[in-house]
N, CA, C and O of each residue as an XYZ file, in Angstrom:
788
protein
N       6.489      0.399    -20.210
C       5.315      0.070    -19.430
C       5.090     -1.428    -19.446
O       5.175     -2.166    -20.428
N       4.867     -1.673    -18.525
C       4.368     -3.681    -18.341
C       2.967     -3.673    -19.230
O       1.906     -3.297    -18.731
N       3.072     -4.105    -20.532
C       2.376     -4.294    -21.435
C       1.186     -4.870    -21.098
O       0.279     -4.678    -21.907
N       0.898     -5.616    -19.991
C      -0.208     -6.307    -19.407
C      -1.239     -5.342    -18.736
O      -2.455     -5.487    -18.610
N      -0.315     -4.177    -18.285
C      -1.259     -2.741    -17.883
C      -2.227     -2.136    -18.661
O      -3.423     -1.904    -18.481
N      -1.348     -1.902    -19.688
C      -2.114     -1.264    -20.593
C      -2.765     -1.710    -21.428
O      -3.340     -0.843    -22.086
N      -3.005     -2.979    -21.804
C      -3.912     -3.976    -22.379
C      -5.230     -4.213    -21.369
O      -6.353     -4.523    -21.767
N      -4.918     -4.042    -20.258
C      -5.884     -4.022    -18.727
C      -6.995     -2.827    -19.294
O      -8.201     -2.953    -19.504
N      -6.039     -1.521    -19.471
C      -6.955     -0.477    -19.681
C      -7.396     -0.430    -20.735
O      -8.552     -0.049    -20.550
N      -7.218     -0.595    -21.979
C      -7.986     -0.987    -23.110
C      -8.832     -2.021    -23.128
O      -9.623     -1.980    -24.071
N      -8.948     -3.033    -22.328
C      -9.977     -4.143    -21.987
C     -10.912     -3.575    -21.173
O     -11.984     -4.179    -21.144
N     -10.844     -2.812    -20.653
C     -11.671     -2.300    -19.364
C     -12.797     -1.269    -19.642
O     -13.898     -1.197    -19.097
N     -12.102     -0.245    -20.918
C     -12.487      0.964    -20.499
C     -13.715      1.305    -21.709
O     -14.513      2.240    -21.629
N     -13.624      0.067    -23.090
C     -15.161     -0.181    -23.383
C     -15.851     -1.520    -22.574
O     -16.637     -1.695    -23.505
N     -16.066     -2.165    -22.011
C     -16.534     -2.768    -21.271
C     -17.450     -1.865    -20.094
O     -18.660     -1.814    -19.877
N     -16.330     -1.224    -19.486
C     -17.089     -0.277    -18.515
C     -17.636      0.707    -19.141
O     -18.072      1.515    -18.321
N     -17.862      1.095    -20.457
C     -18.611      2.473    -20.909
C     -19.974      1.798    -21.066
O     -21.022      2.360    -20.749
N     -19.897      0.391    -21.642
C     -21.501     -0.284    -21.907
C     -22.131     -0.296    -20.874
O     -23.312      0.051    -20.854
N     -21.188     -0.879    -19.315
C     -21.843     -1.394    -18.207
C     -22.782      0.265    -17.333
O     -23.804      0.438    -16.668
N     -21.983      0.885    -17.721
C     -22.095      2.031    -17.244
C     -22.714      2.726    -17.629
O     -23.163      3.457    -16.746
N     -23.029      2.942    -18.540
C     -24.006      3.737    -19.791
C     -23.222      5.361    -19.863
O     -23.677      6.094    -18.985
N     -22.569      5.767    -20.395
C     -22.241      6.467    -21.103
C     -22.651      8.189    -20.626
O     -23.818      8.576    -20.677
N     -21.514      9.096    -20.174
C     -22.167     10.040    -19.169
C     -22.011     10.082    -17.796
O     -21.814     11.193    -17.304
N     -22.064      8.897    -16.903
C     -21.786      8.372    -15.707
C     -20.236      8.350    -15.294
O     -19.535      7.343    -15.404
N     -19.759      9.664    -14.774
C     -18.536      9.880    -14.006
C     -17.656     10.059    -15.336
O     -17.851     10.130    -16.549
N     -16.690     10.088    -14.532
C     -15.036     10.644    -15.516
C     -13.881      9.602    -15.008
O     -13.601      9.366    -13.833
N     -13.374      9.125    -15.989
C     -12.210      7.908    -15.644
C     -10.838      8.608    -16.534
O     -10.875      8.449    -17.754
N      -9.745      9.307    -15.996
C      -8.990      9.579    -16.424
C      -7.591      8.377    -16.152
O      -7.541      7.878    -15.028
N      -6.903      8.111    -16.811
C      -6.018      7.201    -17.012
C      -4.328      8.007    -17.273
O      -4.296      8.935    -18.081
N      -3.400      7.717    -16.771
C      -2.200      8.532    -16.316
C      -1.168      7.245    -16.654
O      -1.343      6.268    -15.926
N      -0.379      7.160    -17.415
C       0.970      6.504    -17.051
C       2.124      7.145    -16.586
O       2.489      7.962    -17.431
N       2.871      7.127    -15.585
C       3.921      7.661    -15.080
C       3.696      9.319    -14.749
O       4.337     10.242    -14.246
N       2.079      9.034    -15.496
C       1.915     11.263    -14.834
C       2.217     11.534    -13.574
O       1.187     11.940    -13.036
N       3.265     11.516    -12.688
C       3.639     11.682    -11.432
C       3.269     13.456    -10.859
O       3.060     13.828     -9.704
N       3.293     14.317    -12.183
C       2.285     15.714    -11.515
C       0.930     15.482    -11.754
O       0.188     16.045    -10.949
N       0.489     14.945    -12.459
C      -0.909     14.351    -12.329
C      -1.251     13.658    -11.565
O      -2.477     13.556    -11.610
N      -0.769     13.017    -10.750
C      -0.788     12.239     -9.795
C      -0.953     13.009     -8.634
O      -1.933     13.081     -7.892
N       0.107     13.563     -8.574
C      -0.003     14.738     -6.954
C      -0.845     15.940     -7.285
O      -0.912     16.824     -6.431
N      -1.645     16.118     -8.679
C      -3.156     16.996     -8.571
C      -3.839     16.458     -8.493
O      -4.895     17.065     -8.310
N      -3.900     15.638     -8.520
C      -5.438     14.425     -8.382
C      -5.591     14.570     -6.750
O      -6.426     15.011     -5.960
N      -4.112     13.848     -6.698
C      -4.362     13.401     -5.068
C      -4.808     14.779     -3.750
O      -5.462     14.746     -2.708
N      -4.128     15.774     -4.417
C      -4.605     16.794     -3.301
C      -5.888     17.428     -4.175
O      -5.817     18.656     -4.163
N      -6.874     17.002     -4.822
C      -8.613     17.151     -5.123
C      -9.547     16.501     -4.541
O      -9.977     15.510     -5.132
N     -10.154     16.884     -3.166
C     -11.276     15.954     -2.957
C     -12.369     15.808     -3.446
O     -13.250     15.112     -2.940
N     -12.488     16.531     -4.649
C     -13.802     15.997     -5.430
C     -13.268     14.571     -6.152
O     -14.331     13.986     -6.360
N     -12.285     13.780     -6.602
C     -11.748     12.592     -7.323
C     -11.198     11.929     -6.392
O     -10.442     12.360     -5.521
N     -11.577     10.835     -6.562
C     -11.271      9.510     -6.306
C      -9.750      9.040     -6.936
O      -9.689      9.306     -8.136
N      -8.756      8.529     -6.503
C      -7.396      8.172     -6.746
C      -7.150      6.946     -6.686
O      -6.893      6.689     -5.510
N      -7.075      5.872     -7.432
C      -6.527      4.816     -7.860
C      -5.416      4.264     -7.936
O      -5.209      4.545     -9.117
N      -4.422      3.636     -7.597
C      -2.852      3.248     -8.290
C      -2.697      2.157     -8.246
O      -1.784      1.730     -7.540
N      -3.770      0.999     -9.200
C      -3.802     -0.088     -9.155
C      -1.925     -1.010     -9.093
O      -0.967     -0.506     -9.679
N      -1.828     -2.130     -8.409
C      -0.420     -2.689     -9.031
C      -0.640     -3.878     -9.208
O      -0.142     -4.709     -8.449
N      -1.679     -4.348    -10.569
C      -1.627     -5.293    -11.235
C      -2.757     -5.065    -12.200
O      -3.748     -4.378    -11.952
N      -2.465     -5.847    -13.576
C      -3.842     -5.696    -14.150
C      -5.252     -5.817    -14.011
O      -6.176     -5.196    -14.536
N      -5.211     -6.943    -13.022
C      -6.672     -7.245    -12.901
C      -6.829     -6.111    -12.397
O      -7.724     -5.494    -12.976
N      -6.297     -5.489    -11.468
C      -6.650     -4.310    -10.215
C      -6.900     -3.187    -11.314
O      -7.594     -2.268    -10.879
N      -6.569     -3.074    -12.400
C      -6.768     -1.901    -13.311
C      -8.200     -2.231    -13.639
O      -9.067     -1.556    -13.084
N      -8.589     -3.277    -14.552
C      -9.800     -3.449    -14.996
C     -10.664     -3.317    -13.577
O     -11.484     -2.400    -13.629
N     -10.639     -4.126    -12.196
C     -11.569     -3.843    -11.893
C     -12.117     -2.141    -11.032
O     -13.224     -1.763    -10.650
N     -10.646     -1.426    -10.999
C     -10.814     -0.426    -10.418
C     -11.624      0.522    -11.665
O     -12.590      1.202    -11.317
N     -11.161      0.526    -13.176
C     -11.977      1.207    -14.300
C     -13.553      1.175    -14.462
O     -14.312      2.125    -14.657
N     -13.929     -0.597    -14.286
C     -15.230     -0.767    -14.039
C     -16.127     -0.337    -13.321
O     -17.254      0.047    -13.634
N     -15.398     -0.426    -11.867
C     -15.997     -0.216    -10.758
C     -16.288      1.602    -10.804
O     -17.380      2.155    -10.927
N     -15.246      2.100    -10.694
C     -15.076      3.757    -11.074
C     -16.381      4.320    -11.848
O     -17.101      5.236    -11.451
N     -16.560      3.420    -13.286
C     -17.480      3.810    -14.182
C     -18.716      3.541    -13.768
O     -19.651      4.289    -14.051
N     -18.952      1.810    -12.637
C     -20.595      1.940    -12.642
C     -20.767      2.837    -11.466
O     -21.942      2.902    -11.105
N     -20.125      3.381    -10.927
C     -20.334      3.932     -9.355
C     -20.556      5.307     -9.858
O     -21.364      5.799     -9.069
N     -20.217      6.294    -10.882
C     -19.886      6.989    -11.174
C     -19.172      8.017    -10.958
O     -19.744      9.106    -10.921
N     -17.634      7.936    -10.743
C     -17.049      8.524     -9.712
C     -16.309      9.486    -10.678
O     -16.227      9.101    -11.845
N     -15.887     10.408    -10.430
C     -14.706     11.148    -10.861
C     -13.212     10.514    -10.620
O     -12.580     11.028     -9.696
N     -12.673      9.612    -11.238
C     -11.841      8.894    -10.953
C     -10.041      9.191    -11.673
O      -9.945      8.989    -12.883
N      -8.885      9.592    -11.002
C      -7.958      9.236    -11.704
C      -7.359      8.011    -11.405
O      -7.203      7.779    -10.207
N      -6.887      6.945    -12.427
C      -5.894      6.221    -12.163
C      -4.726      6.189    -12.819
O      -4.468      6.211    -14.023
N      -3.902      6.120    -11.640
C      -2.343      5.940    -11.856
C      -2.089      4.735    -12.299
O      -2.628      3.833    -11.658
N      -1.009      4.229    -13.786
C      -0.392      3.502    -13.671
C       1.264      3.598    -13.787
O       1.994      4.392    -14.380
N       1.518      2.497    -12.997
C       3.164      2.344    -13.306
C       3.530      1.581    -14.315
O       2.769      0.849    -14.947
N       4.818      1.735    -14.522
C       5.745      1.080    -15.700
C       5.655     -0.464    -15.201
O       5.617     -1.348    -16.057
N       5.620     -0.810    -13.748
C       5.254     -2.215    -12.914
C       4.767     -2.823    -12.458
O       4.315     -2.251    -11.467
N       4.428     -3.949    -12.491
C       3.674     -4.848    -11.953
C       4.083     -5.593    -11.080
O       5.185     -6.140    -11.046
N       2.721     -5.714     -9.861
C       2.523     -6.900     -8.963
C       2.592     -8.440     -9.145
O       1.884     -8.894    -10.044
N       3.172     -9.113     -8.585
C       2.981    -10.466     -9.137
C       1.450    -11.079     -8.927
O       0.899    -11.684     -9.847
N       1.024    -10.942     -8.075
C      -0.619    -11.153     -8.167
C      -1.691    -10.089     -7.863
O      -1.470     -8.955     -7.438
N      -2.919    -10.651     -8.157
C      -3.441     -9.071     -7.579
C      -4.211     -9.362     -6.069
O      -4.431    -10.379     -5.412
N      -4.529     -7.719     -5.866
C      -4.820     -7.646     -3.959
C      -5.984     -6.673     -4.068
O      -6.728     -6.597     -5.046
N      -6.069     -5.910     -2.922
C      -7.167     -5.126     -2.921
C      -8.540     -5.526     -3.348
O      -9.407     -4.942     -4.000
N      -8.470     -6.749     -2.759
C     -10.121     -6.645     -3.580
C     -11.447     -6.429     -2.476
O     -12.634     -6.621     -2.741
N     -10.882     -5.986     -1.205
C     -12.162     -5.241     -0.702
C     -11.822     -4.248     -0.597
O     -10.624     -4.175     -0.871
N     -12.451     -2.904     -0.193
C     -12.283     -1.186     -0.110
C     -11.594     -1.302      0.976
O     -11.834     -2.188      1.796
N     -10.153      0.035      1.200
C      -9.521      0.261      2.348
C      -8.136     -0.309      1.709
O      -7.942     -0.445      0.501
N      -7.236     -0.609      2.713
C      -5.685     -0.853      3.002
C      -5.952     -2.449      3.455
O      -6.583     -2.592      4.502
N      -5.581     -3.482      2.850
C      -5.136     -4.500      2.926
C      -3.591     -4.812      3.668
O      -2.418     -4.629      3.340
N      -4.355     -5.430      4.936
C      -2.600     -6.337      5.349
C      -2.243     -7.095      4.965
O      -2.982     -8.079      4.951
N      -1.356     -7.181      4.581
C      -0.717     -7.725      3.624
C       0.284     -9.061      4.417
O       0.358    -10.277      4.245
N       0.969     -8.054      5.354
C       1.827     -9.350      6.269
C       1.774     -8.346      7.762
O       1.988     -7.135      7.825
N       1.500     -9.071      8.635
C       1.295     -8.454     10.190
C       3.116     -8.265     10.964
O       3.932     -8.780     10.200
N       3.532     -7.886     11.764
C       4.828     -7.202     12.381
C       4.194     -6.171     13.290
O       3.122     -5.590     13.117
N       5.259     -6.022     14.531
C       5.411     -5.428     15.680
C       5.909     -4.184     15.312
O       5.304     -3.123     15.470
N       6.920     -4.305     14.863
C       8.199     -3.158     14.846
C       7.747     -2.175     14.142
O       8.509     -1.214     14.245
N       6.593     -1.906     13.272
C       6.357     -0.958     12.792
C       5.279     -1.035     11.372
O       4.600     -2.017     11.074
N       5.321     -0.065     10.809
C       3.893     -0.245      9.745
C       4.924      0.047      7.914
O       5.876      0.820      7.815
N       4.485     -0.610      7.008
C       5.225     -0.276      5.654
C       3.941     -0.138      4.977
O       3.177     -1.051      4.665
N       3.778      1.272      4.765
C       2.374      1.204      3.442
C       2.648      1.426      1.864
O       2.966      2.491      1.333
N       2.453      0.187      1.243
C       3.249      0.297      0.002
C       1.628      0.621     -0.880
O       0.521      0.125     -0.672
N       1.940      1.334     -1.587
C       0.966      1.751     -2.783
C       1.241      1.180     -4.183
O       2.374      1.144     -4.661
N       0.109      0.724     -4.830
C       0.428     -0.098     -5.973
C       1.531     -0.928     -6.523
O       1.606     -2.028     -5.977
N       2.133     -0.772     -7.163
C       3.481     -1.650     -7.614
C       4.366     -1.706     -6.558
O       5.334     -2.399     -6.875
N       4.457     -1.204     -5.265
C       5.675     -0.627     -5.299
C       5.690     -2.181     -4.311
O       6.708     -2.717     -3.872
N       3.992     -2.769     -4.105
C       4.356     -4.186     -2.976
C       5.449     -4.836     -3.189
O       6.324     -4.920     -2.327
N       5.557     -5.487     -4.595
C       6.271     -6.678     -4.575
C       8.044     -6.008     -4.076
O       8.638     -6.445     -3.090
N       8.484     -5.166     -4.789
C       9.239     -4.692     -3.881
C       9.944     -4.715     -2.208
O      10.951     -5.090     -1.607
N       8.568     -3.998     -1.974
C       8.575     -3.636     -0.403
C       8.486     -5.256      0.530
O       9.091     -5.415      1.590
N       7.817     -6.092      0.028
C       7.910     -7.277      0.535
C       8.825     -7.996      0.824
O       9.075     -8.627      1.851
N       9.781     -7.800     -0.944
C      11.563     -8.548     -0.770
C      12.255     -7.813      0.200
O      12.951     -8.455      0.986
N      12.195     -6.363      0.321
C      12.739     -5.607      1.408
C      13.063     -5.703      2.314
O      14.231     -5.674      2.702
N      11.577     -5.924      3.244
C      11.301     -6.483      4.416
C      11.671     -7.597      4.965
O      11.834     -7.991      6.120
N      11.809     -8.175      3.580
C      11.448     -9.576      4.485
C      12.398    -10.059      5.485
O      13.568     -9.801      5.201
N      12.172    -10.820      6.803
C      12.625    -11.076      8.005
C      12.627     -9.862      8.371
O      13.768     -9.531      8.692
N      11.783     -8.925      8.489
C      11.449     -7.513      9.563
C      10.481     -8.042     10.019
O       9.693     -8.864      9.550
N      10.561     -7.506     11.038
C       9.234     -7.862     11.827
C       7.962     -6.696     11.633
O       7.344     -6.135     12.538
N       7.785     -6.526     10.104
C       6.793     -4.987     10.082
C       5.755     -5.557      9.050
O       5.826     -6.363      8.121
N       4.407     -4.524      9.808
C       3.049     -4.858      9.645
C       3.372     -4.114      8.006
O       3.969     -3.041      7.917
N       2.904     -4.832      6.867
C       2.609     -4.233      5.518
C       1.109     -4.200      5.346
O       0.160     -4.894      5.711
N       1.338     -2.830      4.462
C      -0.290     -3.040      4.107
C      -0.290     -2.838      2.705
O       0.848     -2.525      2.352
N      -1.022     -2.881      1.832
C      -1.360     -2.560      0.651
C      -2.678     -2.012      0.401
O      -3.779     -2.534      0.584
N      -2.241     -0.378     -0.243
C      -3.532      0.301     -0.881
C      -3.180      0.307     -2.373
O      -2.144      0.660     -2.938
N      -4.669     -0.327     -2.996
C      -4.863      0.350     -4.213
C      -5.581      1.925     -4.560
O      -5.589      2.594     -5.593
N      -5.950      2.075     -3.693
C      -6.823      3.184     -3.662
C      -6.296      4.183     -2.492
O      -6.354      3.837     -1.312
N      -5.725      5.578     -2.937
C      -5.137      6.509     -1.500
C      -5.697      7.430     -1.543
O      -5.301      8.204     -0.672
N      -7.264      8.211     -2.723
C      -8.229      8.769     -2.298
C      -9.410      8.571     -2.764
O      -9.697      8.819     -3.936
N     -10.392      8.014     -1.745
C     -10.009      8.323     -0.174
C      -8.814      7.451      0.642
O      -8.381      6.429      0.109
N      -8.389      7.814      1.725
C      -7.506      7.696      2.739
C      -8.049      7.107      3.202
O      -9.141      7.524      3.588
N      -7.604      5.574      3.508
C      -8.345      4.740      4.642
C      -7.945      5.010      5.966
O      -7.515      3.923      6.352
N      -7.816      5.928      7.017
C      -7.664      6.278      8.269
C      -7.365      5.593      8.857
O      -6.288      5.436      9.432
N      -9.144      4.466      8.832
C      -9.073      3.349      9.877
C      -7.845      2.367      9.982
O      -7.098      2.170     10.940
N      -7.850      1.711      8.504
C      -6.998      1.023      8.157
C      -5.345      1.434      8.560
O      -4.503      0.601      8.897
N      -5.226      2.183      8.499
C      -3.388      2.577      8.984
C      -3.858      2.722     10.530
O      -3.067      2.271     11.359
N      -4.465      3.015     10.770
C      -4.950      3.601     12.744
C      -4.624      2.348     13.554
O      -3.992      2.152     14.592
N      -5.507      1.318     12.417
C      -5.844     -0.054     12.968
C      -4.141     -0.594     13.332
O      -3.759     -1.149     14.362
N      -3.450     -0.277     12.306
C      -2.075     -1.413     11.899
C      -1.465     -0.935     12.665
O      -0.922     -1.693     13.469
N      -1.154      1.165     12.868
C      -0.348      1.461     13.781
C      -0.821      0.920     15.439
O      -0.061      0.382     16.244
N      -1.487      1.066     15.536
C      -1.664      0.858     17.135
C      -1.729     -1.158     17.666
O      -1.732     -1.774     18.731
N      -1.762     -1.456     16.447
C      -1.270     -2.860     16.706
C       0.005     -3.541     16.732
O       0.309     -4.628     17.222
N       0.859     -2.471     15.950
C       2.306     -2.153     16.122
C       2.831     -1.955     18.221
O       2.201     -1.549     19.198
N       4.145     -2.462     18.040
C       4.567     -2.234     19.156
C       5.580     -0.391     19.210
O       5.881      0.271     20.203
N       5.838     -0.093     17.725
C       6.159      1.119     17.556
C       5.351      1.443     16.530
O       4.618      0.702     15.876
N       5.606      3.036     16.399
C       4.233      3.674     15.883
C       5.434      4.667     14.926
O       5.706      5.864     15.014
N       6.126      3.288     13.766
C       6.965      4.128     12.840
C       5.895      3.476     11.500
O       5.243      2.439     11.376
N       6.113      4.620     10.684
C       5.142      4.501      9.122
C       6.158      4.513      8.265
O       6.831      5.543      8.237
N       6.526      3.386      7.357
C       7.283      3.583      5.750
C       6.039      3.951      4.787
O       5.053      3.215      4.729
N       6.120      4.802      4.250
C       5.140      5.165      3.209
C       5.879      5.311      1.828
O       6.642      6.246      1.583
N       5.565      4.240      0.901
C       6.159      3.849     -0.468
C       5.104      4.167     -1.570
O       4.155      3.444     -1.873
N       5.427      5.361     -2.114
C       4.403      5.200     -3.192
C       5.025      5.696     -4.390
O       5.950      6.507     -4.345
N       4.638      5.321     -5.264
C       5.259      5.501     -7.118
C       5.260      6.929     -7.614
O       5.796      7.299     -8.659
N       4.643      7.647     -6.809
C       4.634      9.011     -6.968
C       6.042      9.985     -6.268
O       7.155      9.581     -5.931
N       5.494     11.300     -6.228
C       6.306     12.194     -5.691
C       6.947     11.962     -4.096
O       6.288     12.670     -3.335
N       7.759     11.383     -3.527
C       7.833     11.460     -1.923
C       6.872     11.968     -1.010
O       6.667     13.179     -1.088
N       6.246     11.333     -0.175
C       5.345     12.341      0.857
C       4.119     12.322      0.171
O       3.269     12.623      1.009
N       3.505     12.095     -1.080
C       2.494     12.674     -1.497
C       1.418     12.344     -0.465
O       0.620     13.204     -0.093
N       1.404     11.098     -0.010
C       0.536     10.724      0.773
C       0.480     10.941      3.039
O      -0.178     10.556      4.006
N       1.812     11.900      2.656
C       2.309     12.075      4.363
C       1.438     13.120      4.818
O       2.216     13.611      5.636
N       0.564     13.719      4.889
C      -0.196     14.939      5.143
C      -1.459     13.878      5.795
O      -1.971     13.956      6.912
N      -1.709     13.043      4.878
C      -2.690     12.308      5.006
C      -2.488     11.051      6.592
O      -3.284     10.964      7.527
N      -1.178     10.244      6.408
C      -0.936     10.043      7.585
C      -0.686     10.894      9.017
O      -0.979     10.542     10.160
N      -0.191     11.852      8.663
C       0.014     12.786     10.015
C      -1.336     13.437     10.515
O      -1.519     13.922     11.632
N      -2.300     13.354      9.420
C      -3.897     13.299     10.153
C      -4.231     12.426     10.487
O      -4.809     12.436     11.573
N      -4.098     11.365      9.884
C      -4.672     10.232     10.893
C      -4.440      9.814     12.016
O      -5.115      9.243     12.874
N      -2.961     10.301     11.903
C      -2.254      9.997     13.528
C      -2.140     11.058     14.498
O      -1.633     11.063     15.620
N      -2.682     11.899     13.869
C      -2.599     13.097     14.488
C      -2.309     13.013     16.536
O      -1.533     13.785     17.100
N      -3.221     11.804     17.367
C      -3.200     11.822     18.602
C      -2.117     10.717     18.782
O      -1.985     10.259     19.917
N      -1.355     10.258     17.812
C      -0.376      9.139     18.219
C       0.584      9.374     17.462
O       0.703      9.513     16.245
N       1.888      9.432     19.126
C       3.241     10.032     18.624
C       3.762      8.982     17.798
O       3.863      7.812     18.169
N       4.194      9.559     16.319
C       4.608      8.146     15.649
C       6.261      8.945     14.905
O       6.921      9.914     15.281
N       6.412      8.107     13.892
C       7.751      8.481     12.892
C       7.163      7.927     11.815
O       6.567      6.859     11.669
N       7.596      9.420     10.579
C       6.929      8.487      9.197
C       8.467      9.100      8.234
O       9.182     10.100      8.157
N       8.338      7.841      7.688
C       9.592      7.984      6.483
C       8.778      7.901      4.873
O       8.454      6.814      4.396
N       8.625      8.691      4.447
C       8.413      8.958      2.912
C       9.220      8.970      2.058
O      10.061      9.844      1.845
N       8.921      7.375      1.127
C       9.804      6.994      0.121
C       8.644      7.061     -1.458
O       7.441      6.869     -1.628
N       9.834      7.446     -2.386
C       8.444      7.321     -3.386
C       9.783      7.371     -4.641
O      10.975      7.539     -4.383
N       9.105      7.152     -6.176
C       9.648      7.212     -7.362
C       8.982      7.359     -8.600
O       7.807      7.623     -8.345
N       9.165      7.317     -9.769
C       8.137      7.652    -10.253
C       7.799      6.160    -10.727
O       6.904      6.247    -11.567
N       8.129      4.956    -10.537
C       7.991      3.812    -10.785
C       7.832      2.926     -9.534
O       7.495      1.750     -9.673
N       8.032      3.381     -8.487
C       8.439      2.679     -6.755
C       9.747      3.106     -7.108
O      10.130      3.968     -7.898
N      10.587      2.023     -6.071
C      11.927      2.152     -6.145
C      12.514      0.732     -5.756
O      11.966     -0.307     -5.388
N      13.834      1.081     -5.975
C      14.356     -0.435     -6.043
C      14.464     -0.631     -4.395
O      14.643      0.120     -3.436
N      14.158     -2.720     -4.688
C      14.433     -3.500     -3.099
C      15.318     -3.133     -2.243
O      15.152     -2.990     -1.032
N      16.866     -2.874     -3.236
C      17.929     -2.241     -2.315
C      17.622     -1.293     -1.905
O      17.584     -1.657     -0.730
N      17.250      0.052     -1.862
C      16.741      1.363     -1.595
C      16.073      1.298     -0.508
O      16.337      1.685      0.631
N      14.928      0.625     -1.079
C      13.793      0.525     -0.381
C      14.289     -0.126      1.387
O      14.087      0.456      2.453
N      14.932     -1.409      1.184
C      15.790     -1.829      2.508
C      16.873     -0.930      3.532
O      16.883     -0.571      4.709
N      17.859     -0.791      2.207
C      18.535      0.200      3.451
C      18.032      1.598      4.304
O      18.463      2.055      5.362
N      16.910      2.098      3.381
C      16.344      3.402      3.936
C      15.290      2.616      5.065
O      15.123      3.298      6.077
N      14.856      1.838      5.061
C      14.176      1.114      6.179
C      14.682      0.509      7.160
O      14.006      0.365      8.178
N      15.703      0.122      7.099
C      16.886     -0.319      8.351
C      17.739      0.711      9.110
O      18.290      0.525     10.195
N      17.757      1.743      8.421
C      18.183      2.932      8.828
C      17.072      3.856      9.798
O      17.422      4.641     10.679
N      16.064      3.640      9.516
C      14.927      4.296      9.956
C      14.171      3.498     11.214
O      13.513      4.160     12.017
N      14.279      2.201     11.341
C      14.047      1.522     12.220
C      14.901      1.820     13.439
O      16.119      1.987     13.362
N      14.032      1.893     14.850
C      15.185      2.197     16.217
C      15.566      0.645     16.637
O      16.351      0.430     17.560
């Protein structure tokens, strides 16, 4: 595990019990639980997390605790080189025509070397429940094609149910990549060059 993670969540998680007062929601914490991960994610009573950096851990624990949410967060064995997400929703990350890459927590820094010289809209979620709709709706239809890479550290697809509702009225293509850590740049590239028309 990137030792900086889990020092994140031990910094966080008395901090947020004081701020919070004690009683106020449920913060469950997961390393590499990848079936914990895909029960969380299909529960809409909890909130789903997969921070990919430390700060993003502490402030997603805090935040979780004063809001009082029923919260799981995922962490990976990896880290982001900086952190993102810091308003609610799917962050763009880098804008492109050719299509949409939604990378979930760690798996950005990755997906970025991947890409790079593609001409594709990235986004970054720390948070995939809830499902920001808008946010992918927004990126696909600003796209000149309406193809989705969906990268997340979990099980393949965990999150494809969720795009094929959102897009439900727009004919698109979604490729579901996932690992229990992300996956490697090479991977991540050739299955995206392959998938691109």
């Amino acid at each position: 595990m990137h030792p900086d993670m889990l020092q994140a969540v031990t910094e966080s998680l008395p901090a947020a019990h004081v701020a919070g007062r004690a009683g106020r929601g449920t913060v469950l914490v997961g390393y590499g639980a990848v079936e914990e991960l895909a029960r969380f994610a299909t529960d809409p009573r909890w909130t789903v997390h997969v921070p990919g950096h430390p700060d993003e851990v502490r402030r997603v624990i805090r935040s979780a605790v004063g809001r009082g949410e029923r919260a799981f967060v995922h962490l990976s064995g990896e880290s982001n080189t900086e952190p993102r997400g810091l308003a609610e929703g799917f962050e763009l990350v880098r804008e492109g025509l050719d299509g949409v890459v939604l990378a979930v927590g760690a798996t950005l820094d990755p997906v970025l070397r991947a890409t790079a010289g593609l001409d594709l809209a990235v986004l970054y979620a720390a948070t995939v429940r809830p499902f920001d709709e808008v946010g992918l709706r927004t990126a696909v239809l600003a796209a000149d094609h309406a193809d989705v890479v969906l990268v997340e550290p979990g099980l393949p697809g965990l999150s494809a149910r969720h795009v094929a509702e959102t897009l439900v009225h727009v004919p698109h293509r979604l490729l579901p990549l996932g690992g229990a850590d992300g996956l490697d740049e090479d991977v991540i590239a050739r299955a995206v060059r392959d998938f691109l028309r």
